[in-house]
C-alpha positions, 0 to 999 in steps of 0.5 A: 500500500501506497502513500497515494490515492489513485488521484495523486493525492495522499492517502494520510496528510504529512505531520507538520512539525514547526522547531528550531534547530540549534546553531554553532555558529548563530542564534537558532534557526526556525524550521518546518520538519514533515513526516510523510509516510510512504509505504506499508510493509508486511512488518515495517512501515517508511517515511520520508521527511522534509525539512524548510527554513526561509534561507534554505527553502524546502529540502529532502532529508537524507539519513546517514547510515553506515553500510555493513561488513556481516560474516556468518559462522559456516558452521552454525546455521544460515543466516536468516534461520534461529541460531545464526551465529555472527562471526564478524559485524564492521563498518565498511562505508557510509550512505545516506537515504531519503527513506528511513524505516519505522520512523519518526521525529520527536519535536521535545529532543529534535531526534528522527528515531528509526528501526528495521525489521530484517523479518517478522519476528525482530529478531534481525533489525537495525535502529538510529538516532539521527539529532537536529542540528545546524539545520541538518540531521546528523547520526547520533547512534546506530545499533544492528542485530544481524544475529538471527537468534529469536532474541533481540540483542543489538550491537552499538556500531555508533554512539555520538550521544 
């Protein structure tokens, strides 16, 4: 299921959130951030968020992420079934994307939170934390469970906070 009606137009209107980002260099910057859903999955769901400030106009918000390096012990089970075990789970690059998973932004903390399920069970998943600041999002803290194992136990790979 889509974000959008047959007619173009959205099926669920965007969230609309009106804060100021903190500055290092001035006095803070007020900003508009939406929340627009996008698409419903089997057990997650995406968003995407925009971001506008009267200098900047209105911008895409893309997330920071890094890409992974994740080995499997051959001799233990495969890696999408109970009992994987994970030999070896590293940073291996960046991205950023305009979509994030399960999301959504806290006006109180200036945070975008957001968690992937592998599959259904959770399991498997992914989770960041991503700050408002200098009127960018910038990633505080990123955790992954590429275990597999039918109990939730996440690896910090990045803590700013």
């Amino acid at each position: 299921m889509g974000a959008f009606l047959e007619n173009g137009g959205l099926i669920e209107p965007p969230q609309r959130f009106e804060v100021e980002s903190p500055s290092t260099w001035s006095d803070p910057v007020p900003m508009v951030v939406w929340q627009f859903r996008c698409d419903i999955y089997a057990y997650n769901t995406s968003q995407v968020f925009m971001v506008s400030t009267d200098m900047g106009g209105v911008v895409p918000v893309a997330l920071a992420r890094p890409t992974l390096k994740i080995e499997y012990d051959e001799e233990a089970a495969a890696p999408d079934e109970a009992d994987s075990v994970v030999r070896l789970l590293e940073i291996n690059g960046w991205s950023a994307n305009p979509v994030a998973i399960n999301a959504s932004f806290d006006p109180a903390t200036l945070t975008i939170s957001a968690y992937a399920f592998w599959r259904g069970m959770g399991d498997a998943s992914d989770a960041g934390v991503w700050r408002l600041q200098d009127s960018a999002f910038r990633l505080q803290r990123y955790e992954v469970d590429a275990s597999y194992d039918g109990e939730g136990n996440p690896v910090t790979l990045v803590d700013y906070q």
